[in-house]
VEXBA-808277 format. One line per 4 residues: number of its first residue (from 1); their letters; for each residue x, y, z of N, C-alpha, C. Coordinates in nm, 2 decimals. Example, Ala and Ser with C-alpha at 12.3 -4.5 7.8 and 13.67 -1.06 7.14 Angstrom:
BEGIN
1> AS> 1.32:-0.57:0.78:1.23:-0.45:0.78:1.32:-0.33:0.78 | 1.28:-0.22:0.71:1.37:-0.11:0.71:1.29:0.00:0.79 $
***
This chain:
BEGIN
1> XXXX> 0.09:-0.12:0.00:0.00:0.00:0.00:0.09:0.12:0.00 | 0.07:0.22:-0.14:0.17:0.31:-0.12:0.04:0.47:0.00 | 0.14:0.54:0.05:0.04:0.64:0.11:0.07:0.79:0.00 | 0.01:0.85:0.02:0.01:0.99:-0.04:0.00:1.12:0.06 $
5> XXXX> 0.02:1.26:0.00:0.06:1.35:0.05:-0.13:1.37:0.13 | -0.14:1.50:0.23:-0.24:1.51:0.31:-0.36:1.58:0.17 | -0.46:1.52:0.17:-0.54:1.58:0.09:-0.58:1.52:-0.06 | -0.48:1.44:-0.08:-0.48:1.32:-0.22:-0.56:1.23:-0.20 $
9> XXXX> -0.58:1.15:-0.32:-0.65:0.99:-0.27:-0.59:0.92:-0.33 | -0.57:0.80:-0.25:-0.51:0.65:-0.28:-0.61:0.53:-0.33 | -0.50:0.46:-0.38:-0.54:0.34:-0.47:-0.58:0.22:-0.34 | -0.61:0.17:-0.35:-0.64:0.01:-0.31:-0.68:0.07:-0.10 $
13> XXXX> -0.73:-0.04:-0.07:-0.71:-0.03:0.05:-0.63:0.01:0.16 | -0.63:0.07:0.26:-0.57:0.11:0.41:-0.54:-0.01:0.51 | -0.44:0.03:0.54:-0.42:-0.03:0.67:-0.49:0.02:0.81 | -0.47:0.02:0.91:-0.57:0.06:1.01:-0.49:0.19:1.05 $
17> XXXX> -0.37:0.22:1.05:-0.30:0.34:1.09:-0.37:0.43:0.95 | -0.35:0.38:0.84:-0.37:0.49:0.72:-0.50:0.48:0.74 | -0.58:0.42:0.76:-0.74:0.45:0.80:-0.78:0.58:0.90 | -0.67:0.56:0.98:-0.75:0.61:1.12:-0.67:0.75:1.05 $
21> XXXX> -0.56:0.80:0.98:-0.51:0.90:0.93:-0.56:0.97:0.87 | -0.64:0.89:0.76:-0.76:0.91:0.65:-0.84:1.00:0.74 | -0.94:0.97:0.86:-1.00:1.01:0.95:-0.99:1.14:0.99 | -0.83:1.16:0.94:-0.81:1.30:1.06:-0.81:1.41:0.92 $
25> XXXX> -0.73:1.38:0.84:-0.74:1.45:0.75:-0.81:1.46:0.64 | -0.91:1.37:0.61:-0.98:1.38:0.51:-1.11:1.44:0.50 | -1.11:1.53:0.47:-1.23:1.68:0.43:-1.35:1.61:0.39 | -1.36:1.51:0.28:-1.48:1.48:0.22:-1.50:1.50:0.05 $
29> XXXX> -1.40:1.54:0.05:-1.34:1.59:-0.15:-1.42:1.45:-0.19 | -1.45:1.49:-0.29:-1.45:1.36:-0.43:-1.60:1.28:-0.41 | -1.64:1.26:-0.29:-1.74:1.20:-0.20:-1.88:1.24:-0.18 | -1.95:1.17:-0.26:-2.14:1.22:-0.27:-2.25:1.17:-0.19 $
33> XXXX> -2.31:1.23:-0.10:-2.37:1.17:0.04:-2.50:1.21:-0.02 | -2.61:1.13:0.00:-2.75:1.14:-0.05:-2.75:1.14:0.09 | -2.88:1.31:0.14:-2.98:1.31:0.25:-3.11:1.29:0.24 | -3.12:1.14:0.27:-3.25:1.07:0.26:-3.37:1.17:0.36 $
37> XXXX> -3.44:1.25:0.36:-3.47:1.32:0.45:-3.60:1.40:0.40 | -3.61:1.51:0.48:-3.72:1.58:0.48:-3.70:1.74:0.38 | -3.56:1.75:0.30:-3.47:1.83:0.20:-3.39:1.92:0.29 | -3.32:1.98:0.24:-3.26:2.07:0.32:-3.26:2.22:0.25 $
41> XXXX> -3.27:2.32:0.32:-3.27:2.45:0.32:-3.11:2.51:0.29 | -3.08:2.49:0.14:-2.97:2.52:0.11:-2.89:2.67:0.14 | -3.03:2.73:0.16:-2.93:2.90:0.23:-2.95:2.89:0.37 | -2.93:2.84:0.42:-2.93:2.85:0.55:-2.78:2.92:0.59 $
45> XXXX> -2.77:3.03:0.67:-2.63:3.03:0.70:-2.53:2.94:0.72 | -2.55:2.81:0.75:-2.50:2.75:0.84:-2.42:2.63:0.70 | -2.50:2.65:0.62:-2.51:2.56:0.48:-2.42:2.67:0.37 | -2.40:2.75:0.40:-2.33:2.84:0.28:-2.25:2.77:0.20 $
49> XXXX> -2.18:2.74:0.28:-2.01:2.66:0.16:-2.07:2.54:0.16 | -2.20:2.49:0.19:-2.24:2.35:0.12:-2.25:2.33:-0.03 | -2.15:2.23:-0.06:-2.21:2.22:-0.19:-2.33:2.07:-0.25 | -2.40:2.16:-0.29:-2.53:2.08:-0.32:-2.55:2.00:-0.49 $
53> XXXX> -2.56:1.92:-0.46:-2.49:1.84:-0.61:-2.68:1.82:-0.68 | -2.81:1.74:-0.62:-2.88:1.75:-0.62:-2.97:1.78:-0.55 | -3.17:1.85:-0.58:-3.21:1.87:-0.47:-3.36:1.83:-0.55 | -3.38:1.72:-0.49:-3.50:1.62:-0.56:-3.63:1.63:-0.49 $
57> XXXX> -3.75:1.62:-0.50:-3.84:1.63:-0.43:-3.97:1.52:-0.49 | -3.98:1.36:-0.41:-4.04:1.26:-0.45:-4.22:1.29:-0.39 | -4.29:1.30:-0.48:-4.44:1.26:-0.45:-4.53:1.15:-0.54 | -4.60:1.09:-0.49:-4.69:1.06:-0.53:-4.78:1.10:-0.65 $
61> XXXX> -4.80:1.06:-0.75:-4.83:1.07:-0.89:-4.97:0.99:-0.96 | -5.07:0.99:-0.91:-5.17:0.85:-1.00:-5.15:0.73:-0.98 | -5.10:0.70:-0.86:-5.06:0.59:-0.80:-4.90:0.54:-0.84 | -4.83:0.62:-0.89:-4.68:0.61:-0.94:-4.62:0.73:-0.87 $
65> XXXX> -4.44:0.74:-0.83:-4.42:0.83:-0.77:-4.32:0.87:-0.88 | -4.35:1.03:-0.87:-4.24:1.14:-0.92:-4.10:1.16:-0.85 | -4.07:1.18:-0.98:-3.90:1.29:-0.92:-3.90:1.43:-0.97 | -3.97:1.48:-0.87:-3.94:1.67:-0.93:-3.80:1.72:-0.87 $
69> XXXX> -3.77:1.78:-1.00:-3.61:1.83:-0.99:-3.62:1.98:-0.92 | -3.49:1.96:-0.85:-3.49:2.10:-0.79:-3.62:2.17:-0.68 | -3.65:2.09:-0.63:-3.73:2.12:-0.53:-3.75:2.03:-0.40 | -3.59:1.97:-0.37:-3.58:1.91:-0.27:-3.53:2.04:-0.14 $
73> XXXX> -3.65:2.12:-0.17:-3.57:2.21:-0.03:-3.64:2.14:0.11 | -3.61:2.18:0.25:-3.67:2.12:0.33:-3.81:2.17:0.39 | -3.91:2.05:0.44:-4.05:2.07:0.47:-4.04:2.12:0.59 | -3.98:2.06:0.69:-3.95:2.16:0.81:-3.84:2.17:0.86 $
77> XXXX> -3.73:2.11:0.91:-3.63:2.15:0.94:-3.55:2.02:0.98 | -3.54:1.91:0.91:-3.50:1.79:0.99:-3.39:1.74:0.89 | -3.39:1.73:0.81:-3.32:1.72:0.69:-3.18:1.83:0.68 | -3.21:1.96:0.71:-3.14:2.09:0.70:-3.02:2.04:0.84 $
81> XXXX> -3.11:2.00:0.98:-3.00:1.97:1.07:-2.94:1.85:1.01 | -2.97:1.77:0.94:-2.90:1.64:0.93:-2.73:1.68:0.84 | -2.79:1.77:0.74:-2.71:1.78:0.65:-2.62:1.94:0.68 | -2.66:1.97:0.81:-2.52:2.06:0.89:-2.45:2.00:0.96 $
85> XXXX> -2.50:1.89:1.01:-2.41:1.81:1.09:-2.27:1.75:1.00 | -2.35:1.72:0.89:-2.26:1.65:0.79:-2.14:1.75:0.77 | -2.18:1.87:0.74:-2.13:1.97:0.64:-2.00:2.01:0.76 | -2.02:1.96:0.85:-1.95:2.03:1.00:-1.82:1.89:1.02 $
89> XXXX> -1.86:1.82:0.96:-1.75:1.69:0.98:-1.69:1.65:0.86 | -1.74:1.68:0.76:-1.73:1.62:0.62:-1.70:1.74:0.52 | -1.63:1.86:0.53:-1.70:2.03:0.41:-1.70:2.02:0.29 | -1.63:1.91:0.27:-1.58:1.93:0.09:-1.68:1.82:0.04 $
93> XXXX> -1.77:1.73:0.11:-1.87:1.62:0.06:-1.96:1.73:-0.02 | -1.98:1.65:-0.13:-2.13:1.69:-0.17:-2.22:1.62:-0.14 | -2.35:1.75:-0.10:-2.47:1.70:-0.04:-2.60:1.67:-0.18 | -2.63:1.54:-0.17:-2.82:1.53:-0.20:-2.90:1.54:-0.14 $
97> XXXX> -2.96:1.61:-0.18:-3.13:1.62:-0.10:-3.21:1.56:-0.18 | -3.26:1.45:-0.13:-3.37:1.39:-0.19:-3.49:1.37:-0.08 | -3.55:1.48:-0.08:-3.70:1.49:-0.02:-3.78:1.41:-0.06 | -3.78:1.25:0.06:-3.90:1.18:0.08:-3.99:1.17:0.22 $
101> XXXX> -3.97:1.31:0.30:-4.09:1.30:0.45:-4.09:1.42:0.43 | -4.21:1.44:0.48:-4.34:1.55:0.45:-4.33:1.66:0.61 | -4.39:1.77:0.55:-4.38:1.85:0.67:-4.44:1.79:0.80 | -4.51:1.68:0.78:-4.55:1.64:0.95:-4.46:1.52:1.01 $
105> XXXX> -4.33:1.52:0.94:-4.21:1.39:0.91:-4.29:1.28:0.90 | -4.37:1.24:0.79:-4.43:1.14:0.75:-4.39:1.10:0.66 | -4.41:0.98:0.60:-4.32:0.90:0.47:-4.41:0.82:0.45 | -4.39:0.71:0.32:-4.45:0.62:0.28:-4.33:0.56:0.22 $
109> XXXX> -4.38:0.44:0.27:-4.22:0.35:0.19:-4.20:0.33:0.07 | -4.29:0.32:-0.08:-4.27:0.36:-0.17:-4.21:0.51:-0.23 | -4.24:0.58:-0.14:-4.15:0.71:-0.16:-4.05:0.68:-0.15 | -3.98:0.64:0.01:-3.84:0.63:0.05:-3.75:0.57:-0.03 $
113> XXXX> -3.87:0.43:-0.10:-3.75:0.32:-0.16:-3.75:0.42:-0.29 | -3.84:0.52:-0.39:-3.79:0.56:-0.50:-3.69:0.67:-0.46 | -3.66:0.75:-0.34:-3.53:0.82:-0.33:-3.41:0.79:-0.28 | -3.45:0.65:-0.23:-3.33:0.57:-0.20:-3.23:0.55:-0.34 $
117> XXXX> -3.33:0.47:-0.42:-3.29:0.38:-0.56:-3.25:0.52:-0.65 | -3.33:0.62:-0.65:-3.25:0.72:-0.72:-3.13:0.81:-0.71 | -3.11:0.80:-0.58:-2.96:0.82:-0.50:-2.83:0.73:-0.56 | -2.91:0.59:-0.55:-2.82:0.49:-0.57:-2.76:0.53:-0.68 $
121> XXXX> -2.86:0.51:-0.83:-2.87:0.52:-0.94:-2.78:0.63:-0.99 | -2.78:0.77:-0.91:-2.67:0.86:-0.95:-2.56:0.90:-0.89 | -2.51:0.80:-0.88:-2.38:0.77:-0.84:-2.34:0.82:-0.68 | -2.44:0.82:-0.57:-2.40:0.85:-0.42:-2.30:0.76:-0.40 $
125> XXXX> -2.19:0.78:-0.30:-2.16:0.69:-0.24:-2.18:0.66:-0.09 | -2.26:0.71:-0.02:-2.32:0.70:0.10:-2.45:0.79:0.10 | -2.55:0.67:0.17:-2.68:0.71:0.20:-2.72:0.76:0.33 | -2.75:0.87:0.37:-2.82:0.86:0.54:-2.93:0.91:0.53 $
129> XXXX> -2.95:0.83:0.63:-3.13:0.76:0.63:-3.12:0.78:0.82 | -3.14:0.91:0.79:-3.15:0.93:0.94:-3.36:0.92:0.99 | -3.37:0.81:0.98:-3.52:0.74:0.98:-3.53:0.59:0.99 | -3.64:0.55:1.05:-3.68:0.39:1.06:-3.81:0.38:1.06 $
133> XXXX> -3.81:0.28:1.02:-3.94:0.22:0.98:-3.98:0.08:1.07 | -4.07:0.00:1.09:-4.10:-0.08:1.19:-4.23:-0.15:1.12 | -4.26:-0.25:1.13:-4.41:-0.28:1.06:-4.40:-0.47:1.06 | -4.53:-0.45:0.94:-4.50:-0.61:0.86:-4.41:-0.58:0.77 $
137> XXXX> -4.38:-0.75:0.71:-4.30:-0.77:0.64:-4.33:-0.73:0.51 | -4.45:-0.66:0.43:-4.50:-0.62:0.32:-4.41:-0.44:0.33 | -4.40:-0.39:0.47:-4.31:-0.30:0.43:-4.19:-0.28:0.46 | -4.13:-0.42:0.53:-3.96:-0.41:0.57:-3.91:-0.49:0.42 $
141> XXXX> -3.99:-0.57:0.33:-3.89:-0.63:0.25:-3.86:-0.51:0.13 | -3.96:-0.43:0.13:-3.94:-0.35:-0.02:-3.78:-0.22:0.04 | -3.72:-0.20:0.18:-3.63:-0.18:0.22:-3.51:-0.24:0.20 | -3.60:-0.40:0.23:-3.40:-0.50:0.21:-3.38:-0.50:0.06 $
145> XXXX> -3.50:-0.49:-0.05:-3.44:-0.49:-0.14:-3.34:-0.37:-0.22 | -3.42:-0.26:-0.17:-3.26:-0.13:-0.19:-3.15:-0.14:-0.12 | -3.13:-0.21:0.02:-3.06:-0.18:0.10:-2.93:-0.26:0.02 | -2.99:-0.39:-0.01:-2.92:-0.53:-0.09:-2.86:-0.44:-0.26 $
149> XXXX> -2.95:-0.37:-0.27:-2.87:-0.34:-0.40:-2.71:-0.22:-0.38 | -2.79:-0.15:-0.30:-2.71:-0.05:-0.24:-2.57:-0.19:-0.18 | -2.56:-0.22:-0.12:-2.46:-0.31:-0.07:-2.37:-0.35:-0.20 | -2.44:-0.42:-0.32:-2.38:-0.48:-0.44:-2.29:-0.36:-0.51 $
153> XXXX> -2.35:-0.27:-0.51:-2.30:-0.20:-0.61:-2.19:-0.16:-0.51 | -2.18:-0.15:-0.35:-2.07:-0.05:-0.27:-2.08:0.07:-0.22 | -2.28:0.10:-0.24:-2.27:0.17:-0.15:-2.31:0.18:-0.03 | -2.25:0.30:0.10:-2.22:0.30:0.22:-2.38:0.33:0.26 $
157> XXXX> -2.45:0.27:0.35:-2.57:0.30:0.41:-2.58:0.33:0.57 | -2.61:0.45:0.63:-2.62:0.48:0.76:-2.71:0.53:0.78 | -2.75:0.45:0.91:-2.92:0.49:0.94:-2.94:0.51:1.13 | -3.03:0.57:1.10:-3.06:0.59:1.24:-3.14:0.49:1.31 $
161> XXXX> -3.10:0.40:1.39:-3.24:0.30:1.51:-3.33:0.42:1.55 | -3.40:0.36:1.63:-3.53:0.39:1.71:-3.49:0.49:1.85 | -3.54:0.59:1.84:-3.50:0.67:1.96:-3.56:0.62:2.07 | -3.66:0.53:2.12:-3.65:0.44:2.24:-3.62:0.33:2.26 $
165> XXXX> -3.60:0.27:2.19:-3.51:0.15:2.26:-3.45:0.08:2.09 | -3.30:0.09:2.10:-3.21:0.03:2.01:-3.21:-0.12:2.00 | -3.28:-0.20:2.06:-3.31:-0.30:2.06:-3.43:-0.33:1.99 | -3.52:-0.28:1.97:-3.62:-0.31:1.89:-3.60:-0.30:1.72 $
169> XXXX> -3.64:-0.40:1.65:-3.57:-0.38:1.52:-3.64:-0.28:1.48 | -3.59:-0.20:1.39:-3.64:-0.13:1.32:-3.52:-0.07:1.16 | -3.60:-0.08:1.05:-3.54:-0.09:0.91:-3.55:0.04:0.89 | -3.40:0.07:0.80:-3.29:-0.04:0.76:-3.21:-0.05:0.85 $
173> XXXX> -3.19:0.04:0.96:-3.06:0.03:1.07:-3.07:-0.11:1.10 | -3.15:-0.23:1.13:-3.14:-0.33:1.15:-3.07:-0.41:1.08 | -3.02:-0.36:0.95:-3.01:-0.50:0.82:-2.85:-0.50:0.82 | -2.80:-0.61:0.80:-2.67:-0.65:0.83:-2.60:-0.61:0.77 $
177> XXXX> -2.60:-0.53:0.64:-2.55:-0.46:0.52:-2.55:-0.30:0.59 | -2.64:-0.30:0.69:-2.63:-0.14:0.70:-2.53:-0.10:0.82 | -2.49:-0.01:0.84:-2.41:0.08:0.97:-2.54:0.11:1.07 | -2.58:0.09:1.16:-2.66:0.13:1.22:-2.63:0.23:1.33 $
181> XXXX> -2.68:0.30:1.37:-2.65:0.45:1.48:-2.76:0.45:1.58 | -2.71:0.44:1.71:-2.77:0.50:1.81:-2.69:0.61:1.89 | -2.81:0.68:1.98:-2.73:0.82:2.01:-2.63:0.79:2.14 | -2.54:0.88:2.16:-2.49:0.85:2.27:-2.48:0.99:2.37 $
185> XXXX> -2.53:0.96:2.48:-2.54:1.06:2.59:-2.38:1.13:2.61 | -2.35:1.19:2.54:-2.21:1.23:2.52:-2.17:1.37:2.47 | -2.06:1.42:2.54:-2.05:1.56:2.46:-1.93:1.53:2.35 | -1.86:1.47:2.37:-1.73:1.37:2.28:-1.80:1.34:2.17 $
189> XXXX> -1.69:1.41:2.04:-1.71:1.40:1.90:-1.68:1.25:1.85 | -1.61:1.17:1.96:-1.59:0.98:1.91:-1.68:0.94:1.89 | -1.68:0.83:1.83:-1.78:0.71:1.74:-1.79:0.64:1.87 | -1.82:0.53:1.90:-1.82:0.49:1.95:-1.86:0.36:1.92 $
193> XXXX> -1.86:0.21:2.00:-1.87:0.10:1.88:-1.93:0.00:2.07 | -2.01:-0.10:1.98:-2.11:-0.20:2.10:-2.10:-0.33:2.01 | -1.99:-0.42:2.05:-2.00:-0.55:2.00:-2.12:-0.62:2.06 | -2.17:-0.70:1.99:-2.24:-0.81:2.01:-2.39:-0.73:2.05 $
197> XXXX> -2.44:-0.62:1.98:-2.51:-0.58:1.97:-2.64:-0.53:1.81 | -2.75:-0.56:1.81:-2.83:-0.50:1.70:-2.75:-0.38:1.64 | -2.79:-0.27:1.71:-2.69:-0.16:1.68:-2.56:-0.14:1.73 | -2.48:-0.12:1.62:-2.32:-0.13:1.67:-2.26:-0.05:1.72 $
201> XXXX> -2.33:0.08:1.64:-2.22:0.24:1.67:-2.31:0.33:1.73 | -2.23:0.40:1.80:-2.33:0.53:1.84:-2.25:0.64:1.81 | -2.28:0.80:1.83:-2.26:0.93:1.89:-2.32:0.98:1.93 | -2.27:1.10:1.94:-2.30:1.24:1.99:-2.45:1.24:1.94 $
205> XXXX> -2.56:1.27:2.02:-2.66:1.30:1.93:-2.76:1.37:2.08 | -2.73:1.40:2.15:-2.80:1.43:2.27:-2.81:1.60:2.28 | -2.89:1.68:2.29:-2.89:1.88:2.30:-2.77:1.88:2.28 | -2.83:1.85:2.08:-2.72:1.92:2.03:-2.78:2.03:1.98 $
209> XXXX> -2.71:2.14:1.91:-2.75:2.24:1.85:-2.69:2.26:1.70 | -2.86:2.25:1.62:-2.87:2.23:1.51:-2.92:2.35:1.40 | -2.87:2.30:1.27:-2.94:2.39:1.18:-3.03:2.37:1.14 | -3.19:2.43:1.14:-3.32:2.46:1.11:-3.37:2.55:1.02 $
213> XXXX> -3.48:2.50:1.02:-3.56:2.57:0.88:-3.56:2.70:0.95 | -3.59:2.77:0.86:-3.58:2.94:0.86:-3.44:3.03:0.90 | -3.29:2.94:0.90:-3.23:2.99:0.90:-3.14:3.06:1.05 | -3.22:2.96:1.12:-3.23:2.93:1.27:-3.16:2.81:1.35 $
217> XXXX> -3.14:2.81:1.46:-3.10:2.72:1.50:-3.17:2.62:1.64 | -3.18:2.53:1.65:-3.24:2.47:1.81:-3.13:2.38:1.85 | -3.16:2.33:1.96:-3.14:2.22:2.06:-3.23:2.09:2.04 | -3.18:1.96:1.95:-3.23:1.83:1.92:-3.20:1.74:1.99 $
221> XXXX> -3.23:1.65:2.04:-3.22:1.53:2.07:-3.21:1.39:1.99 | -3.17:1.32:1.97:-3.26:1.18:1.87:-3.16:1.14:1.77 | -3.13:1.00:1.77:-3.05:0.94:1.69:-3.05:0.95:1.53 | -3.15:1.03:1.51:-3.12:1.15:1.37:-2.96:1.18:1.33 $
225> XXXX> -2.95:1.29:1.43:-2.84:1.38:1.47:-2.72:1.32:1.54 | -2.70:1.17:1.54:-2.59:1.11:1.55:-2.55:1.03:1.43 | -2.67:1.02:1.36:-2.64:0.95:1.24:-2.55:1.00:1.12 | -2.52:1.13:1.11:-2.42:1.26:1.02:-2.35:1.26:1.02 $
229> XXXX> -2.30:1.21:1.18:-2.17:1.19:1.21:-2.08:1.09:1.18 | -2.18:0.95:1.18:-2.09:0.89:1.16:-2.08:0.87:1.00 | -2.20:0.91:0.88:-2.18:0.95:0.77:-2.07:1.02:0.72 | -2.00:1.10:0.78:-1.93:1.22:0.79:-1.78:1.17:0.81 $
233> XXXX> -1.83:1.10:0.93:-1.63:0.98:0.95:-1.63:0.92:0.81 | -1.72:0.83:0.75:-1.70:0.77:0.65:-1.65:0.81:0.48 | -1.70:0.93:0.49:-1.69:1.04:0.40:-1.52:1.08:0.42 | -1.49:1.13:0.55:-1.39:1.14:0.54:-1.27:1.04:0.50 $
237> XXXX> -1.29:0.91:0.51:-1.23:0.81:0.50:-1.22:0.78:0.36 | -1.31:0.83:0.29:-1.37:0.78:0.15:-1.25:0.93:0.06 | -1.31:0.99:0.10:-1.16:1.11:0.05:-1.06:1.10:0.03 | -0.97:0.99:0.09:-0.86:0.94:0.10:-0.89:0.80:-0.01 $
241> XXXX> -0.98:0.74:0.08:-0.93:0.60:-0.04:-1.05:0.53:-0.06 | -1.12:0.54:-0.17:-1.22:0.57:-0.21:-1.29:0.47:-0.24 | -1.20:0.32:-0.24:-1.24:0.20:-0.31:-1.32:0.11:-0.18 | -1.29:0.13:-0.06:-1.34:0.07:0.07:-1.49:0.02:0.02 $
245> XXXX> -1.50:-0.11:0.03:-1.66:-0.15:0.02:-1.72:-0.15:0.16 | -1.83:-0.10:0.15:-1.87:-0.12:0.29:-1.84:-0.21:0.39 | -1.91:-0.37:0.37:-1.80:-0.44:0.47:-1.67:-0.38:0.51 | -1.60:-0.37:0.44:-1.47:-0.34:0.52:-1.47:-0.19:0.57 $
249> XXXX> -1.55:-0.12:0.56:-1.55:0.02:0.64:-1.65:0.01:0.76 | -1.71:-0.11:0.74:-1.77:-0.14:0.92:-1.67:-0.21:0.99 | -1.57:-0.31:0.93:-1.46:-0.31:1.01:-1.36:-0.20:1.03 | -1.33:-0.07:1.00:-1.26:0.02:0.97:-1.33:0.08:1.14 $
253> XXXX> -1.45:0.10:1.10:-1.49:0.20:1.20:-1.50:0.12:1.36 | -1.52:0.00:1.33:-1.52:-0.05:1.45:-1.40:-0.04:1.50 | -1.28:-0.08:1.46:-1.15:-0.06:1.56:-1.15:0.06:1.57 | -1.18:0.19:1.48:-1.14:0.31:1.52:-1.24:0.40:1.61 $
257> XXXX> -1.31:0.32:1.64:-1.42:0.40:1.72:-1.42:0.34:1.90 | -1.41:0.45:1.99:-1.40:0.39:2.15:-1.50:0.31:2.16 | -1.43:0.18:2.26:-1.60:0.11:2.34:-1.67:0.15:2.44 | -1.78:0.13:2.36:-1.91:0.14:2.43:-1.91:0.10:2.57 $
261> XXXX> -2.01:0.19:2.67:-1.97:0.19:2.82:-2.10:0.22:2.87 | -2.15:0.18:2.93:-2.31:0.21:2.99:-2.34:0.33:3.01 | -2.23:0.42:3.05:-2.27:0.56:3.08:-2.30:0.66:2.96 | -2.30:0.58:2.86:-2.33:0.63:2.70:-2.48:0.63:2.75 $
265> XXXX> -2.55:0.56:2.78:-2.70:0.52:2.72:-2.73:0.45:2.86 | -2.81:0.53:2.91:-2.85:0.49:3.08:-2.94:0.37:3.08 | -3.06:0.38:2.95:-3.19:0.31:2.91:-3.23:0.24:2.81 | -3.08:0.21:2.72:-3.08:0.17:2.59:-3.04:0.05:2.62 $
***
């Protein structure tokens, strides 16, 4: 494995030192993050130097669903924090917005799977899906089937579990293909990693202070807002060396991320 100067990208795979280096210095250059979400509010102050590659907006059509272009801005403000968090760990990623939840953060899973699959389709290399879903199997399998394609082709999927209990399955954070995120009661910017666990990784995702619709900012809670981050490590890692297939960037992040410790998550 040859290495390169700070800011280049390399050929073939990392070792765990050039991994964890990757980490420190890699901005997010070259690297396309699809915000599965509610769009994002591209002037927001907070979003200036974001650069926004697409901004999609999926509805419902005669019983078929649309892709209207350029109108993935955000319904209320959930998407906008998702994709500042990113912009704050990752600067040089480009952002997608592909708006599939509605101003009351509502979805339908035929929406989600057509802005998943259209993400896929134009070349993202990491998806966050800071959302879950929970049901029958009429609406968890039409999920493993993007999630499964998304995996083949190589790309990276991060999702958020269930903000009350990370032990209840809920898709796609559940599927063995995906990175799953829970939050961790932490003011520490580390990953953090739970062997032998449904969900494996957590962060920061506890009153944090976030970018919002109108240009505003609040205080969130909820494994949303931890999910960016670790989109954001991977991004960085992807800037450097760009060929990592997923499996092996869930082994990547697990050595490089601290273990998990009860005082992360009092009730999780």
């Amino acid at each position: 494995m040859t290495t390169s100067p700070t800011g280049s990208r390399c050929s073939g795979w990392p070792s765990l030192d050039e991994a964890r280096e990757a980490s420190r210095v890699g901005t997010g250059a070259g690297v396309r993050v699809a915000v599965i979400d509610s769009g994002v509010e591209a002037r927001h102050p907070r979003l200036a130097s974001l650069r926004i590659r697409d901004s999609v907006r999926f509805e419902e059509n005669g019983g078929s669903v649309i892709a209207i272009e350029n109108e993935g801005h955000d319904a209320y403000g959930h998407g906008t924090a998702v994709a500042g968090i990113l912009h704050e760990i990752a600067p040089d990623a480009e952002v997608g917005s592909f708006r599939v939840i509605d101003a009351r953060s509502v979805s339908r899973t035929h929406l989600i799977c057509a802005g998943v699959r259209e993400a896929i389709h134009r070349g993202y290399h990491i998806l966050n899906c800071s959302f879950g879903c929970r049901g029958l199997a009429k609406f968890i399998l039409p999920h493993k089937e993007w999630a499964d394609e998304a995996w083949l082709r190589g790309v990276h999927i991060v999702a958020a579990c269930g903000n009350t209990d990370s032990r209840e399955a809920e898709w796609p954070s559940h599927f063995a293909s995906v990175i799953g995120v829970d939050l961790a009661e932490t003011t520490s910017e580390s990953l953090f990693f739970r062997r032998d666990h449904l969900v494996g990784f957590s962060a920061r995702g506890e009153n944090v202070e976030v970018a919002w619709l109108g240009g505003g900012v609040q205080q969130q809670t909820g494994t949303s807002f931890a999910t960016p981050r670790v989109s954001g490590a991977i991004a960085r890692i992807l800037s450097v060396y760009p060929g990592i297939p997923p499996a092996m960037m869930h082994t990547i992040l697990s050595s490089l991320s601290e273990p998990w410790h009860p005082g992360l998550s009092s009730d999780r």
